[in-house]
N, C-alpha and C positions, 0 to 999 in steps of 0.2 A: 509311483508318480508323485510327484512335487511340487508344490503352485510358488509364485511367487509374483510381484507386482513387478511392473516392468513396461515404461516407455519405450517403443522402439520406432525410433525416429532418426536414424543413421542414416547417412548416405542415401543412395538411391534404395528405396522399400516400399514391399506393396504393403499396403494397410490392410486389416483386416476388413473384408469384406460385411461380414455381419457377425455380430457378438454375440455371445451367451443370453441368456435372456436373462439372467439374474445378476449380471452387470450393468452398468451406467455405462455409456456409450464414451469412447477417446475422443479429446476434442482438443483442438488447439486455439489458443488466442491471441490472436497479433494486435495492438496496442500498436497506433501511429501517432507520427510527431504531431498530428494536426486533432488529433483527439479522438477520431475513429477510433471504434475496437469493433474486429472482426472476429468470429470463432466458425472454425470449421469441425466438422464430425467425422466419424471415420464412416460413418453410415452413407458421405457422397463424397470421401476420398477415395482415389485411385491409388495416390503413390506423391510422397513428396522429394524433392532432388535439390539438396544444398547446393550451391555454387562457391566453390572455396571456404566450405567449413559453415557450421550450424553459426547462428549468431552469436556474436562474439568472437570467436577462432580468429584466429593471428591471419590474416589476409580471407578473411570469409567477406562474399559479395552478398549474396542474397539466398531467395529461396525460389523456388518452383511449384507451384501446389497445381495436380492435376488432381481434375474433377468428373465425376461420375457422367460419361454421356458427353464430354467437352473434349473439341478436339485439340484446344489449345490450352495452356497453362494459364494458371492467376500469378504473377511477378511481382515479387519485393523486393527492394534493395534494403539492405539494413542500416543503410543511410537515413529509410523514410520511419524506424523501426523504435521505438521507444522498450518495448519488450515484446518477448515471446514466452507463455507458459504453456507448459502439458496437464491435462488430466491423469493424475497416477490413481486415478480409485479402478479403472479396468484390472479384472485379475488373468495372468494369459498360462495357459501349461508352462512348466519349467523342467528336465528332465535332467535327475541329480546321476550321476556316474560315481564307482567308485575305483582303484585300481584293484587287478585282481591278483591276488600275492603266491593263491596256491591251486593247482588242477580242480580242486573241490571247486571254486566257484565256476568251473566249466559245466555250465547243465544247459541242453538242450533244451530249446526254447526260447529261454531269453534274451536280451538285447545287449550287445556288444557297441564299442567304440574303437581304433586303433588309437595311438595317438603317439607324437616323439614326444617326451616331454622336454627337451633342452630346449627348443625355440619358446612355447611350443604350439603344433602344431597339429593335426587333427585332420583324417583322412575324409576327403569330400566325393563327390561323385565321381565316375569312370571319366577321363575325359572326352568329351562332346566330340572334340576333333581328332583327336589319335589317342585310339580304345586300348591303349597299353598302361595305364596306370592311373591312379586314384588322387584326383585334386588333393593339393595343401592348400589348407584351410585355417589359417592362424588364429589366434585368439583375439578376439575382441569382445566388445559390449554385448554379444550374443552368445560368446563363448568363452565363460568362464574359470579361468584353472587356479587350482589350490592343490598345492600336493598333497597327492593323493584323494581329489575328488575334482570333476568335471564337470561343472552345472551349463546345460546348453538349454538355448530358450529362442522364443519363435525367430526364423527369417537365419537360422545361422549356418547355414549350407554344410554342417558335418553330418554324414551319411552312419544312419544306426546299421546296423547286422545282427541278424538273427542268426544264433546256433542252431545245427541242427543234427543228426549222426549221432554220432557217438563217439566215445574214446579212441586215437587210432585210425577214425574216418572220419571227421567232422568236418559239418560243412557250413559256407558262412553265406548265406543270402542278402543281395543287398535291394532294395526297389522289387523284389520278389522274383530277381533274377540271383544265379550263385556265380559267385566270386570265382574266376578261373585263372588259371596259369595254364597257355597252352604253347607248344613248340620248343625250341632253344633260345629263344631270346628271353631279355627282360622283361614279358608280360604282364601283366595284370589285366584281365575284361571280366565282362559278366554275359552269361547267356545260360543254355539250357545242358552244357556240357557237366557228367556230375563228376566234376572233381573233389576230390578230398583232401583233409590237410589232417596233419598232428601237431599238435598244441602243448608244448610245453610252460612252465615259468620255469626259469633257472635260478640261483640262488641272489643273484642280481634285482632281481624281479621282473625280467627280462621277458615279455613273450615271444616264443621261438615257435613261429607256425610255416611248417614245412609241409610241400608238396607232394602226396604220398604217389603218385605217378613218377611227376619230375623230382625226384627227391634232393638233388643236390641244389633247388630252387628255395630260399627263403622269402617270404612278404618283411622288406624294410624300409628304411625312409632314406631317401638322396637328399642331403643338404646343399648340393652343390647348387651357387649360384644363378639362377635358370633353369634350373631343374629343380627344382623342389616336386618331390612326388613321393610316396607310395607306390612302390612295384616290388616285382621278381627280381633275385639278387642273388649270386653265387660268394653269400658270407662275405660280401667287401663295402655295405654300407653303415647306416645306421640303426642302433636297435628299437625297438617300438614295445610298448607297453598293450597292454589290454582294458579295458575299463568296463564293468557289468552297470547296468542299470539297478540301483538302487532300489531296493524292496522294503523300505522302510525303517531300516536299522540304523543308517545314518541319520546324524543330528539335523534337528530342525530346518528347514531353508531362513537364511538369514536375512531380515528385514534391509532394502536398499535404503543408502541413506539419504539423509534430505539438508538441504544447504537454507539457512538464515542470515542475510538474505536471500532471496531466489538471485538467479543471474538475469543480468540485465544492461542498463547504462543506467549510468551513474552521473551526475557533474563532482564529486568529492568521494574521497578513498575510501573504501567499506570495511566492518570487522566481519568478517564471515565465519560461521559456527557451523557446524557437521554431527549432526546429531543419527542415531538410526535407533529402535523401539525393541532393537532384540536385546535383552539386557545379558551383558556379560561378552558383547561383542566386541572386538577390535577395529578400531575406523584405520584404513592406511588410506595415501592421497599422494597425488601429483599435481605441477603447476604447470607442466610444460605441454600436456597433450596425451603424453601418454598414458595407456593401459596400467593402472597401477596394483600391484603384485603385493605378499605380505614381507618382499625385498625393500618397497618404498615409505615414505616417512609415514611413522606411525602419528596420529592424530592426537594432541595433548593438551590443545587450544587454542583461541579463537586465531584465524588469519587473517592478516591485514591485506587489503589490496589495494592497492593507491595506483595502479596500470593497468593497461589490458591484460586480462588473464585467463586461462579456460583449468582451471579446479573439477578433477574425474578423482572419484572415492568407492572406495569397498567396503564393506564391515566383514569381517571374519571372525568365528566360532566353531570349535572341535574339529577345524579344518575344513569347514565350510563357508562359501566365500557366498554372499551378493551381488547382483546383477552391479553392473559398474553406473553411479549414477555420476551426471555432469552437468555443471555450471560455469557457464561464457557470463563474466563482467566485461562492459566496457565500460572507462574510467573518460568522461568527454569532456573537455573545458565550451564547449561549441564546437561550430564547422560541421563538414559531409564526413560522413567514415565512410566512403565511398572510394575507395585509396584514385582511382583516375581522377573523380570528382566533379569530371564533365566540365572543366572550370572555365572553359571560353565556349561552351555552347549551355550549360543550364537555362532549361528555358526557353532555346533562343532555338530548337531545331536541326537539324542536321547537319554539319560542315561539308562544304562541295568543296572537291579536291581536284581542278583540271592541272594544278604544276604542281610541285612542293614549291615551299617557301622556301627563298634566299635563308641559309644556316647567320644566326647570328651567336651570340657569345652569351644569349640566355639559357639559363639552368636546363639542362636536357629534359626533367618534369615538366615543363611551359610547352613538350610536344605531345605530351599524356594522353592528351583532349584527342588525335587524330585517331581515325575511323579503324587504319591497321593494327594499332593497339590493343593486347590484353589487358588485362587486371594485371598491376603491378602487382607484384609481392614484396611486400616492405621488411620480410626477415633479415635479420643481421646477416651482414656480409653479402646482400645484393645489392648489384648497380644498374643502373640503366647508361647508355650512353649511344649516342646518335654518330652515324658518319657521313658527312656531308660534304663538297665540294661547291664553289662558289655558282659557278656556272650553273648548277644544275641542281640545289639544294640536294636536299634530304636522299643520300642515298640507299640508308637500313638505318633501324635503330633495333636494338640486344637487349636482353636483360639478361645479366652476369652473373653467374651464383660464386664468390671468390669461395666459400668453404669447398664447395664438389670439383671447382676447377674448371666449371663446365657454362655451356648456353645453355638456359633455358628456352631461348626463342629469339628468332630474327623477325624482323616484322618491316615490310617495304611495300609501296605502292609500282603498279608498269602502269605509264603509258605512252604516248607517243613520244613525250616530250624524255622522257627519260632513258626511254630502252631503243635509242636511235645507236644504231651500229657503224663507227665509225674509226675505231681503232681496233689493235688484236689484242689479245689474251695477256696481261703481263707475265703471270707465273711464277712470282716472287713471293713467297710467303714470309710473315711478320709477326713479331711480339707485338702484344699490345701496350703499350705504356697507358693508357686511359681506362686499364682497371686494377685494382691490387696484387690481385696474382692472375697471372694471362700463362696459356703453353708456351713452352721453348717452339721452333719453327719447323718442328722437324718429331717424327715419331720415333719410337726406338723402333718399335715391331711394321718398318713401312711397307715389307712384305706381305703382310697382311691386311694393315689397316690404310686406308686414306685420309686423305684429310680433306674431308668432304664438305663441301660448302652447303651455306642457308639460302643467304644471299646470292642466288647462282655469279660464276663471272660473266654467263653469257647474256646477262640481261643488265649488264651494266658494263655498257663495250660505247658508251657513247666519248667517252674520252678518256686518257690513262689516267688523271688521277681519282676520276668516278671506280677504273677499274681497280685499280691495286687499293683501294679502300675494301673490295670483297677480299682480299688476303689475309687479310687479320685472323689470327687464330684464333679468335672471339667470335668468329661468323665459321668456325668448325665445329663437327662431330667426327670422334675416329668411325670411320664406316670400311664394313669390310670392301676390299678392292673391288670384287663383282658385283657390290648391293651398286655401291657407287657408280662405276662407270654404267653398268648394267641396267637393274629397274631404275634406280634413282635419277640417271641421269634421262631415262627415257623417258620419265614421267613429265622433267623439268620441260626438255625438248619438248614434248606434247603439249604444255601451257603455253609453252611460246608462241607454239605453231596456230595452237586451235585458237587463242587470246587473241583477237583482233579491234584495237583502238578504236570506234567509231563516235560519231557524235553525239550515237545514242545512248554509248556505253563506253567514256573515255578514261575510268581508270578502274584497275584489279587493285584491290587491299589483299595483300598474301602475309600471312602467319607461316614459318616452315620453322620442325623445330622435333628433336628426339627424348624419348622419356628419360628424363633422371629422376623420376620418385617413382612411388607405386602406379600399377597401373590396374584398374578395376574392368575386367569381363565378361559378360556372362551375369555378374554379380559375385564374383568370385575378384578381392584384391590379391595381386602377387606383384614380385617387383618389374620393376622395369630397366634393370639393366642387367646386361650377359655377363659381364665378365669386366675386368678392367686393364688397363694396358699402361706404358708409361710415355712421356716427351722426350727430347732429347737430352732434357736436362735432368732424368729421373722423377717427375713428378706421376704421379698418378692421375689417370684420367679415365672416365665410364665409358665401357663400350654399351650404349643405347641395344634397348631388345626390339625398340620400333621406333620408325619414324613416320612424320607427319606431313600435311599442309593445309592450308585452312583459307578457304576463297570467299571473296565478298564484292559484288558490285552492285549497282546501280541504273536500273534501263528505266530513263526519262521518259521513253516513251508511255511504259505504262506507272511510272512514278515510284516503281515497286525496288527494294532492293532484294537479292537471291547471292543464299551463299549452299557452302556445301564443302567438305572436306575428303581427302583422299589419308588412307591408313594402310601402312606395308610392312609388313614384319623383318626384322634385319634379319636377315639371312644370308649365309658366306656365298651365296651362289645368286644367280642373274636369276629371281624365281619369288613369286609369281612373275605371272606376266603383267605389262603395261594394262594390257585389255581388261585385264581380272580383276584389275584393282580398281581401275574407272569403273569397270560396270557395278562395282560395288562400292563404290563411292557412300560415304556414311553423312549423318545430318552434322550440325554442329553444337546439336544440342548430346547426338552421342559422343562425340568426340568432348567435350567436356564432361561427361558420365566418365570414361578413360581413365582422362589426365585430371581432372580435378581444376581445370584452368578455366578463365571465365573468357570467351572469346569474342571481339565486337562488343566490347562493353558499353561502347562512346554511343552506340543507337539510342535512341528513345527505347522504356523498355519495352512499350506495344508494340514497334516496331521489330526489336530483337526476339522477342516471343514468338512472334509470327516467321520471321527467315529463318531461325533456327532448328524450326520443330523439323525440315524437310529437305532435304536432299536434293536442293533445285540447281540444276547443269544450265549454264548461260546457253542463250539461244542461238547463239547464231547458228542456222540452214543444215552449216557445215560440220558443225561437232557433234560427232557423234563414236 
């Protein structure tokens, strides 16, 4: 066993509960624009949850700090944020892996890992929901790879195994249940069945652990698209390594490094130095975000940063790597780094929305401020853009990713004034000339896929050119033909139906919108899309593995606003049901857990803290 120092403050994480006694307690320190400095301890934290990236990150909103006994979170934007520091004097267990080359380090007893190394990736628990195969588990800040050793350290969901048997019967226990292959299919579960395996390395270094019942069954890795897992495999996937827990013969745990200056905001460009205390170690680094490998630039002297930039670094020795440490600069002349920015309500309160606004020929960011609105993401090659008609302004606004090809999100307000039904369906579909690169009008594969709308047609039937503005292929996702007409379209039909305009509650804000990045569940990231398909014109486009919608309104009468979001897994078939998914309806505080998106940013944030945390269904009588 192996110690080594290690903030862990990723993404959504519980904190540790209580420390060693012979540690100084984690604490964080927020530094605000107006001079406060707050510090929190891990002794009354719960769990902290970034909102688009730690401080600094290329489109990061804020943070979420829950607290011990609170049922609400403490809210920052890092707009208000001057700096963020960690305490790195806490020491946390770190558990070094090594690969195993020859049957010799097969002994009973000790602790195992699988792992593919090409991604790589590293086998996690049975999965929760269909007990056929063993999460992927990628590498990150918690799980560290170096060929040929694998340092995994607290919160990193790779699931250990204990050997146990013998040569020819060995058995692999996981959570203190054993690892099984049962039936003809591609299985993997755990339970009290005692199955056994044998264990080979082949000259590759390849572990070959075979089913000594099901024999023609191998345990390998599925790379495919969607599938990423760990199962049972009749020799047609990928091969998997072994890794033994370390017993002391490998080289020292390598000291993480540390950044001069710390990361922060800045008004003028920094040299930044990367130093680490293990002497004779290697520093490698990244600027862009990513996981950095001893593939990436080696460290040779000081960096300049004159931009925003988020700097992750290793140090590496005798093929032992350090925990990945990171630094977010922001480079600010003034102004909000709040990318919405709130900029016609700071201050001033909420904006009431009973019509949209007459569309004029101002810069589509001048509609940021409005309450349907995400967090923009200002990475290269996104747009935003609104479609409007005179009569009746605002009828969606998108934000376009030209690199994926794809929408990120449609985002429109219903209410009376807008979702009057007065023409039919046009059913012309469109290139969009108002972004850089838009779909051809038409799928190759339309037998499969659809071209399934954000912006429904049927809630913008008030006049044809309100209607043929939802054609735009910019307000699509290819969806499979049943998900669409199917659950998707039932879902849509049921907001329409149940959504009823009153006085007391005269406009819905709806976000509708399918994953194109990673999607985090459970606490487990994996991607978010199936597969991909092409346009008519041979471009490549993402088939989404889920899609979304994200609801917000306003009841005057008791001043309060209630949102609440619906999540449905694409699937080629009409399944789940409408019912299954309403009744399960998620907050919107999980649904940005998910997707990583900041939703209803334009609220006050006391206000957003509060709608978010809870799953609240509009009242009226009749929804149910």
């Amino acid at each position: 066993m192996k110690k080594t120092l290690l903030v862990a403050l990723l993404g959504l994480m519980t904190m540790m509960s209580a420390l060693a006694a012979d540690t100084d307690p984690v604490t964080m320190t927020i530094t605000l624009k107006n001079g406060t400095t707050v510090t929190y301890n891990a002794s009354n934290m719960d769990s902290v949850r970034y909102v688009g990236g730690q401080f600094g990150d290329n489109g990061a909103i804020g943070m979420k700090i829950y607290l011990t006994g609170q049922s609400h979170s403490v809210d920052y934007l890092y707009s208000q944020i001057t700096n963020v520091t960690y305490d790195t004097t806490p020491v946390v267990t770190s558990d070094i892996f090594t690969r195993v080359t020859s049957a010799s380090q097969l002994v009973a007893g000790k602790r195992y890992i699988i792992v593919y190394e090409s991604t790589p990736v590293a086998m996690g628990a049975i999965s929760s929901t269909n007990t056929k195969y063993g999460l992927s588990v990628p590498e990150s800040g918690n799980f560290a790879y170096t060929d040929g050793v694998v340092q995994l350290t607290e919160g990193t969901g790779v699931k250990v195994l204990t050997l146990g048997g013998s040569d020819g019967a060995w058995t692999l226990s996981m959570d203190g249940a054993l690892l099984n292959h049962t039936g003809t299919a591609n299985t993997l579960s755990t339970g009290a069945e005692n199955n056994t395996w044998t264990i080979t390395i082949d000259d590759n270094g390849d572990a070959v652990i075979q089913n000594v019942t099901d024999s023609e069954y191998y345990i390998m890795y599925n790379k495919t698209s969607g599938q990423e897992r760990f199962s049972c495999y009749k020799n047609t996937q990928q091969p998997i390594r072994l890794y033994v827990e370390d017993d002391g013969s490998a080289a020292s745990v390598v000291a993480t490094p540390t950044f001069s200056p710390g990361g922060g905001t800045y008004t003028s460009a920094q040299t930044v130095t990367i130093s680490t205390t293990t002497s004779g170690a290697t520093i490698y680094y990244t600027t862009n975000g990513s996981t950095p490998t001893t593939n990436s630039t080696a460290y040779t002297g000081a960096i300049t940063v004159s931009a925003n930039m988020t700097i992750k670094a290793i140090a590496v020795k005798d093929g032992v790597s350090s925990t990945v440490a990171t630094a977010s600069y922001i480079i600010s002349t003034g102004g909000n780094n709040n990318v919405n920015a709130n900029w016609n309500i700071a201050g001033s309160g909420i904006p009431q929305s009973k019509g949209d606004p007459t569309f004029t020929n101002q810069s589509t960011d001048d509609y940021a401020w409005r309450l349907e609105y995400p967090h923009i993401n200002t990475a290269s090659g996104n747009q935003r853009v609104v479609k409007s008609v005179s009569t009746y302004g605002i009828v969606y606004s998108i934000e376009w990713d030209n690199n994926k090809i794809a929408n990120r999100w449609s985002c429109y307000t219903m209410c009376s004034k807008n979702n009057a039904s007065n023409v039919d369906r046009t059913n012309k579909f469109y290139t969009d000339g108002a972004v850089t690169v838009s779909p051809a009008n038409s799928y190759t594969n339309s037998s499969t896929y659809s071209r399934g709308h954000l912006c429904p047609s049927a809630d913008r039937l008030a006049t044809e050119d309100q209607n043929k503005l939802t054609f735009y292929m910019t307000n699509m996702q290819p969806q499979y033909s049943a998900h669409n007409s199917g659950l998707w379209s039932t879902l849509e039909g049921y907001v329409r139906t149940k959504w009823q305009p009153t006085n007391n509650t005269d406009t819905l804000y709806v976000v509708k919108a399918a994953t194109i990045e990673n999607v985090t569940l459970n606490n487990t990231t994996s991607s978010g899309i199936i597969t991909t398909t092409t346009d008519g014109s041979g471009q490549t486009l993402l088939v989404p593995k889920y899609f979304y919608m994200a609801f917000l309104y306003y009841e005057k009468s008791t001043g309060d606003y209630k949102a609440f979001a619906l999540w449905t897994e694409h699937l080629n078939a009409n399944n789940p049901s409408a019912a299954t998914v309403i009744s399960n309806r998620i907050s919107i505080d999980e649904l940005e857990r998910r997707t990583g998106i900041d939703f209803f940013c334009n609220l006050p944030d006391d206000i957003e803290a509060t709608v978010e945390a809870t799953a609240t269904y509009w009242d009226n009588s009749s929804n149910n």
